[in-house]
C-alpha positions in Angstrom: 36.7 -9.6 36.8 37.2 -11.9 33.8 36.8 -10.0 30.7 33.5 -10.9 29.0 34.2 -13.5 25.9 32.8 -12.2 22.3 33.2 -14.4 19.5 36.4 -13.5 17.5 37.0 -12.8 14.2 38.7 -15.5 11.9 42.3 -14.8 11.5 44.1 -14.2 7.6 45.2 -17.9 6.5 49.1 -17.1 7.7 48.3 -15.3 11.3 48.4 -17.1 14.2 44.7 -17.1 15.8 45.1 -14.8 19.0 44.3 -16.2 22.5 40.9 -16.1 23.2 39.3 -13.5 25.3 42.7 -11.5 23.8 40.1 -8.3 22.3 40.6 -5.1 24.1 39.6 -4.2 27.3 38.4 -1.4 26.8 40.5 0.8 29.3 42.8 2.1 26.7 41.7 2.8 23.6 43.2 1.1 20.4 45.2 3.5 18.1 44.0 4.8 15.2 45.2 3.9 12.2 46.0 6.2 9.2 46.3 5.3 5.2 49.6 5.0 3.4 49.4 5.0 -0.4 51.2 2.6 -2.0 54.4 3.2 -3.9 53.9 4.1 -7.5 53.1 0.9 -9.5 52.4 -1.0 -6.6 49.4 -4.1 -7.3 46.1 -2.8 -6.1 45.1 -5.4 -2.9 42.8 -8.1 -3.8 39.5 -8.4 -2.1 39.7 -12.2 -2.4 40.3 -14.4 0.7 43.7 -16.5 0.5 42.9 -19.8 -1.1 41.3 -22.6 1.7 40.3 -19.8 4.2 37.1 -18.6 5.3 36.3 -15.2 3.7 35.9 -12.6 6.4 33.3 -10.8 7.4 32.5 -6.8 8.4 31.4 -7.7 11.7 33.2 -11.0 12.8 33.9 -11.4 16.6 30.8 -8.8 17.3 28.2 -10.6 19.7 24.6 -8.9 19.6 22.0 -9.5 22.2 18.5 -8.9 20.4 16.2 -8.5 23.1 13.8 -6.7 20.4 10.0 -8.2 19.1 8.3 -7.2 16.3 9.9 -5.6 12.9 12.3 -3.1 13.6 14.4 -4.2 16.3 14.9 -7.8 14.9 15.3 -6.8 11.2 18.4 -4.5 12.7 19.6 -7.6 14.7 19.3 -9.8 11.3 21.0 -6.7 9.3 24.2 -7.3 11.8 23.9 -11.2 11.4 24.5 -10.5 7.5 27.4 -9.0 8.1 28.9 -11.6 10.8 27.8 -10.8 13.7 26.9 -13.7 16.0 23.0 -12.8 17.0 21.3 -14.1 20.2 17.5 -13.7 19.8 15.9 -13.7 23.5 12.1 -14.2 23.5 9.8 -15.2 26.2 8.4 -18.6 26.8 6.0 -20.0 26.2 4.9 -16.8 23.2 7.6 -15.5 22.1 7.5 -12.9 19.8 4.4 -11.4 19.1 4.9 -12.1 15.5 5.6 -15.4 15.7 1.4 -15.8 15.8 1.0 -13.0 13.0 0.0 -15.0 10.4 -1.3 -16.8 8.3 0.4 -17.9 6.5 2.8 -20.1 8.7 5.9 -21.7 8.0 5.1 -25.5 7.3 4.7 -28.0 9.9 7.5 -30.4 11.3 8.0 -33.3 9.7 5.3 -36.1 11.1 6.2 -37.0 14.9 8.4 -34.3 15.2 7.6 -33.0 18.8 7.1 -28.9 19.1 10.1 -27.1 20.0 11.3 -26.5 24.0 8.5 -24.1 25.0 6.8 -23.5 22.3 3.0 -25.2 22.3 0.4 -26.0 19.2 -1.6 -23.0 18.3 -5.0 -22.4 16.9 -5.4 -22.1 13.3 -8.1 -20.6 11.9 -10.8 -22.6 12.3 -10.2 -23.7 15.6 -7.9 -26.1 13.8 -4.0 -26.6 15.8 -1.1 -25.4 13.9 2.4 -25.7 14.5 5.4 -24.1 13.2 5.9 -20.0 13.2 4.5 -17.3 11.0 5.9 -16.5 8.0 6.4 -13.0 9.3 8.7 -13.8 12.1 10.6 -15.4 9.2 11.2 -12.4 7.7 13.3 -10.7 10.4 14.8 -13.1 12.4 17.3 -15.1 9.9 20.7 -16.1 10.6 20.0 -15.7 14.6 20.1 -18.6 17.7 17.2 -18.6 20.0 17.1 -18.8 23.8 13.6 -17.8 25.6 14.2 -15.9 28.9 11.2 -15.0 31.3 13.2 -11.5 33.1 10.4 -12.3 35.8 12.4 -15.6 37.0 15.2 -14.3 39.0 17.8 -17.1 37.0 16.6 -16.2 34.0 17.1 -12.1 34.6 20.5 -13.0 36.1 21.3 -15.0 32.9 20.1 -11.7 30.5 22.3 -9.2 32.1 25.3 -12.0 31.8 24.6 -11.6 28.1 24.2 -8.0 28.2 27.5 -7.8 30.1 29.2 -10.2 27.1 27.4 -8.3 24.4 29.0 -5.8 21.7 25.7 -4.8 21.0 22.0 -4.8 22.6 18.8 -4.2 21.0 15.5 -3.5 22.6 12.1 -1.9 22.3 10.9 -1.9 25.6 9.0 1.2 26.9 11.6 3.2 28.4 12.3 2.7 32.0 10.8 -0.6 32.1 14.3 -2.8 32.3 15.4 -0.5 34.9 14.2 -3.3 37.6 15.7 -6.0 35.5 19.3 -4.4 35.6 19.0 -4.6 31.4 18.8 -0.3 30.8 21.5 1.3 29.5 22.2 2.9 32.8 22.9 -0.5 34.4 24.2 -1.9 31.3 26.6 0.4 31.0 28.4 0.3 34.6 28.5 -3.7 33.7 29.8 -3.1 30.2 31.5 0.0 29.4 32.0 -1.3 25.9 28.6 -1.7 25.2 26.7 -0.3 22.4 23.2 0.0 23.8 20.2 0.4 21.2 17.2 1.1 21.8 13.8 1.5 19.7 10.7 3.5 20.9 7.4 4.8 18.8 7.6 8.3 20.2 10.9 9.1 22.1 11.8 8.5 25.8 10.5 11.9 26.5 6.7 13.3 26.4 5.6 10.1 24.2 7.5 7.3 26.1 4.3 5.8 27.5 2.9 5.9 24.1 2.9 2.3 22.4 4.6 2.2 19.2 3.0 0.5 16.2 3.9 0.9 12.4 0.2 1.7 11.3 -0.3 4.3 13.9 2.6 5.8 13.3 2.0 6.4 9.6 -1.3 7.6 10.1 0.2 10.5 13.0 2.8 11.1 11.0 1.8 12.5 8.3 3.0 9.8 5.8 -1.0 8.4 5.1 -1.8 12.0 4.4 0.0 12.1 1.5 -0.7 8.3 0.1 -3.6 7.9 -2.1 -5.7 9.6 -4.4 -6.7 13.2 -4.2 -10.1 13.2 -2.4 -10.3 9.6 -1.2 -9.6 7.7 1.5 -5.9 8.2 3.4 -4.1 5.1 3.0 -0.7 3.5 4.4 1.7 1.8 2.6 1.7 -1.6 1.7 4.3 -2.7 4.1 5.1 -1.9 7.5 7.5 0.8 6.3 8.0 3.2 9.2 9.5 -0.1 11.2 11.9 -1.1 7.9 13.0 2.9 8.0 13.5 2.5 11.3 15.5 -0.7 11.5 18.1 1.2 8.8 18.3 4.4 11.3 19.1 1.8 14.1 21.9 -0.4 12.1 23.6 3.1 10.7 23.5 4.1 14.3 24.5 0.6 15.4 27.9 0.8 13.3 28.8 4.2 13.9 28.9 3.6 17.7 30.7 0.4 16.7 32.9 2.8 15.1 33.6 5.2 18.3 34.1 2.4 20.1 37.0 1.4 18.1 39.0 4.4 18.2 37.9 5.2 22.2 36.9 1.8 23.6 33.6 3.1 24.9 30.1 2.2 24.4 26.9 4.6 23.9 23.4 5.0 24.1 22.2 4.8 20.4 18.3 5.9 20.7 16.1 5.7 17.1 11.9 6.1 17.5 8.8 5.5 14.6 8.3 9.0 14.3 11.3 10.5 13.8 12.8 8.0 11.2 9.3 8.2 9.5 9.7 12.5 9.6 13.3 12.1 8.1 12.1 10.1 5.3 9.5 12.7 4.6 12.4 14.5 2.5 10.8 16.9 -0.4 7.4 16.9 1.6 8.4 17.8 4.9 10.9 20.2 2.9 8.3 21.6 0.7 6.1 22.5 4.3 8.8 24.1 5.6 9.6 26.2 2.6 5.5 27.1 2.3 4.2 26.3 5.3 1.4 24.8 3.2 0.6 21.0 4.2 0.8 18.7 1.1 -1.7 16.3 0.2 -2.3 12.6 -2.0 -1.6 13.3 -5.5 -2.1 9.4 -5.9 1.0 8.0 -8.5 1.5 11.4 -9.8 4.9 13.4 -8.2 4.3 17.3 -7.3 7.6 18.3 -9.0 8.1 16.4 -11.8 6.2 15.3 -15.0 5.8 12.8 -16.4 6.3 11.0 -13.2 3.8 8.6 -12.9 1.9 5.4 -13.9 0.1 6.1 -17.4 -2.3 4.2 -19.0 -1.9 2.2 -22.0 -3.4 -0.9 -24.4 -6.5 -2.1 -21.9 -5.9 -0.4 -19.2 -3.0 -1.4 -18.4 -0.6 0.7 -16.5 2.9 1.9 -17.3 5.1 3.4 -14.5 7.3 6.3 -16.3 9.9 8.6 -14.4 10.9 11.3 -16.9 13.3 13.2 -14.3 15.0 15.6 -16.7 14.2 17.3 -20.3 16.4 15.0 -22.3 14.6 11.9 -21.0 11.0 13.5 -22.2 12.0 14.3 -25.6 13.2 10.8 -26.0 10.1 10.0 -24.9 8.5 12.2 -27.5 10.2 10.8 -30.2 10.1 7.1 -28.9 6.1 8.0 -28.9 6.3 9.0 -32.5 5.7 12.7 -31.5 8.6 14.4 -31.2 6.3 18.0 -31.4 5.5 17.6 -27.9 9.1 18.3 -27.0 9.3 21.8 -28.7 5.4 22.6 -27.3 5.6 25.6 -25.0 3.4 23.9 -22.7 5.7 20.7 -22.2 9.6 21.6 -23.2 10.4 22.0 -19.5 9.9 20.3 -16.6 8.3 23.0 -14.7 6.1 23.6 -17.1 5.1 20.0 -17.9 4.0 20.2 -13.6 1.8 23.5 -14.5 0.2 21.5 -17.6 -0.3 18.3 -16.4 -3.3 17.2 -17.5 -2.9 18.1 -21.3 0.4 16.1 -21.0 -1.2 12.9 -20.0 -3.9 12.9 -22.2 -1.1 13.2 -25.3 1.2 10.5 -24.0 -1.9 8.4 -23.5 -3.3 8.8 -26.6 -0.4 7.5 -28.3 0.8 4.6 -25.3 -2.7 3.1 -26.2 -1.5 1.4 -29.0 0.8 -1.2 -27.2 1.0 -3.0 -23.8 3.4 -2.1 -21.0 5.7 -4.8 -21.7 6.2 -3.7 -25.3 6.6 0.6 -24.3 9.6 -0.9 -21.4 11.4 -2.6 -24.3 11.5 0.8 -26.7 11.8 3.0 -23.6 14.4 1.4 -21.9 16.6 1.2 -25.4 16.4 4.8 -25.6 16.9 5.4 -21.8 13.5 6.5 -20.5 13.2 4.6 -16.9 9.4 3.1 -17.2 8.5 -0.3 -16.1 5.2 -2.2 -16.3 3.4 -2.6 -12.3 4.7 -5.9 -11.3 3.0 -8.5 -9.1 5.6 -9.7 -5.7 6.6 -12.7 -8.0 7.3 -10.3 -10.7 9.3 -8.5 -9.1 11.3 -11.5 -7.8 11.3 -13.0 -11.3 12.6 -9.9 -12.9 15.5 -9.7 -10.1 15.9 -12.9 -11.3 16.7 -12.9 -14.9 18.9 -9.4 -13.7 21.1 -11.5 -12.2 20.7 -10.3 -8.8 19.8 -13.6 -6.8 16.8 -12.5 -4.8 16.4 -15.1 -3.0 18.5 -17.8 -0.5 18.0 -21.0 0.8 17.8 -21.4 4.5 17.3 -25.5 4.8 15.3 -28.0 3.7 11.8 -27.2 4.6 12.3 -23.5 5.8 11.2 -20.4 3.7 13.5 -19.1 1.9 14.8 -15.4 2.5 14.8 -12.2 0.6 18.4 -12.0 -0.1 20.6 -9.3 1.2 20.6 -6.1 -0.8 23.9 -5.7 0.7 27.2 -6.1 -1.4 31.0 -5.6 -0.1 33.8 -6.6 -1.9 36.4 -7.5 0.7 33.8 -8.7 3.2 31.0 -10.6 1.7 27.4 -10.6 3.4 27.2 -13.7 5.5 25.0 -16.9 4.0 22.0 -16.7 6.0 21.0 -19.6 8.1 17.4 -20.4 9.2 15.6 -18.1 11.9 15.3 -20.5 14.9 12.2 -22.0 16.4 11.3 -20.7 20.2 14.6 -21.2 22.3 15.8 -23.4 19.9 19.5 -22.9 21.3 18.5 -22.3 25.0 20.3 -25.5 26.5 23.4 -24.7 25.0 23.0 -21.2 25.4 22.1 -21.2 29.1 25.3 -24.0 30.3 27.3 -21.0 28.7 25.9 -17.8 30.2 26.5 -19.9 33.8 30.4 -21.0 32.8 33.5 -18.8 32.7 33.1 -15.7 30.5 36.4 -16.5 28.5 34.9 -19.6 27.4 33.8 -19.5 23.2 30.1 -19.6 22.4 29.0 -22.9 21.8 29.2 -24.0 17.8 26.1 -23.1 16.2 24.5 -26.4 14.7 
């Protein structure tokens, strides 16, 4: 059997590029290589590509098959295609996925006469009006990624799937477990095709009791535990503001993801890599599950305020308007003191300590209110900050993206003319720089190309990506 092809990675400017379909096997694994300092006085390597070549990236020559929908999955799958992998995004016809039609808003129409892409047809806006084009949403997770749309109920199309799967490096999915089994596509059957194979999958609850349970981010934070604790004492249990649980669990996935990449390159075998909602959502729970466990008491909303540090929290100042400060250590608060004009409230018995500035709470807001009163937000951050108090006024989205701005830290990256742009990459290596995204693609946007060559010889390159 031909070895299955997977793109390569680009060679140094003065190697010669290695025949294709030249990457291990598999069968024997590759030796593992150990670190030799350099001889004293020896030039520290430069993480600079040689002039003219193509800088390299952490995961060139690594093919991933996303077979994923929704957040977590696909923004794993993008996470890869930032670092080089080459990312195949399979999607039904006709749909694809589900939040391509979460929206609005939706990514602008085609230009005028532009015909909608292979399989995908006009929509409804609201209104009854027709749309065109793809949800913003889907944007946000699919960049950098070619499309094909594969129905696994047409016998061709299944047979092309597990053709990918059997090429792949990596697969992602979030089916309910046990439901590719009669496609050929679980990690059983992917595995005897594929030895290689890291094989990912994402549930809500597990592949044991609560497999049959649907997985959805809200849900999740409510059974959790995570709503219980967000709000304000007394009122109403609330989620956060984004789908967090399925962003938590994208980051379990790709850390999984790379260390199975990892095993693989010291033994030449693949794994199983299994992440699900709840479990990434209880491991982020930190000092509150902790704090459970250590009193077997269940904590509850304290609203901005944290339960074991003071000042940690928004305070009010000129109008109303709020200030968030994170005094984290004793030194910080009596800067704040003395920034305030009231150094006293550093050597008061009630607020020298941290501990004690948690048992008097309430007294210590109403002093540093009193006194933040007097100016706005923006005026406190510039004394604070020169005197090394972290505070920050409550920022709006385009705040936020206009401070990360003037920081210097590029937030956000061109995809094409007439495509949203994307939240940068918060991602930054040195030798191997994140990968420039490209646009996420329109429903089977790639599927011709794709399709001619899942059917040809499996030593033949992927197709360029245009």
């Amino acid at each position: 059997m031909p070895q299955p092809h997977r793109p390569q990675p680009r060679p140094p400017a003065d190697a010669a590029p290695e025949p294709t379909g030249a990457e291990p096997t598999g069968t024997e694994p590759p030796g593992v290589e150990t670190y030799t300092a350099p001889p004293a006085g020896t030039a520290p390597p430069t993480d600079a590509a040689p002039p003219g070549a193509a800088p390299a990236r952490a995961l060139d020559g690594i093919l991933v098959a996303d077979f994923s929908r929704v957040l977590a999955g696909p923004l794993a799958a993008a996470t890869l295609a930032d670092l080089g992998a080459e990312v195949i995004k399979v999607e039904r016809p006709g749909t694809g996925d589900d939040t391509r039609a979460w929206g609005p808003p939706f990514v602008a129409d085609p230009p005028s006469g532009e015909e909608p892409p292979s399989g995908e047809e006009p929509a409804p806006h609201e209104g009854g009006a027709p749309r065109r084009g793809t949800a913003a949403y889907f944007d946000a997770a699919n960049r950098s990624k070619r499309g094909l749309a594969l129905d696994l109920g047409d016998p061709d199309d299944a047979a092309a799937a597990r053709e990918l799967a059997r090429r792949a490096d990596v697969l992602i999915e979030n089916f309910r477990p046990g439901s590719l089994a009669k496609y050929g596509l679980d990690h059983t059957a992917t595995r005897a095709a594929n030895p290689g194979l890291v094989h990912c999958t994402i549930t809500g609850f597990g592949s044991g009791a609560g497999a049959r349970l649907p997985g959805y981010d809200f849900v999740v934070q409510a059974v959790g535990g995570l709503m219980s604790i967000t709000g304000e004492p007394g009122g109403t249990p609330l989620k956060a503001g984004v789908a967090l649980v399925d962003v938590l669990t994208a980051k379990d996935a790709t850390t999984g993801i790379l260390a199975a990449l990892r095993h693989r390159d010291r033994t030449g075998q693949g794994q199983l890599v299994e992440v699900n909602l709840l479990s990434s959502l209880l491991g982020s729970l930190v000092n509150q599950a902790s704090g459970h466990l250590a009193t077997g008491r269940d904590p509850g909303p304290m609203g901005n305020r944290h339960p074991s540090i003071a000042p940690y929290e928004t305070l009010a100042c000129r109008d109303g308007q709020l200030l968030a400060v994170a005094v984290g250590n004793d030194r910080q608060f009596r800067e704040l003191a003395r920034a305030l004009g009231a150094p006293e409230l550093a050597e008061d018995a009630r607020f020298a300590r941290n501990e004690d500035r948690v048992q008097n709470r309430t007294d210590l807001i109403k002093a540093l209110e009193r006194r933040l009163a007097s100016d706005t937000p923006h005026d406190w951050t510039e004394r604070l900050t020169a005197v090394s108090v972290p505070c920050g006024p409550v920022n709006t989205v385009s705040e936020a993206l206009e401070l990360a701005q003037r920081l210097g830290l590029d937030p956000v990256t061109p995809v094409g003319e007439g495509r949203i742009p994307q939240v940068t990459s918060p991602l930054r290596l040195s030798g191997t720089p994140v990968a420039q995204p490209f646009a996420p693609p329109r429903l089977d946007e790639h599927g011709t190309a794709l399709r001619t060559w899942l059917s040809g010889p499996a030593d033949h390159p992927l197709p360029p990506h245009v």
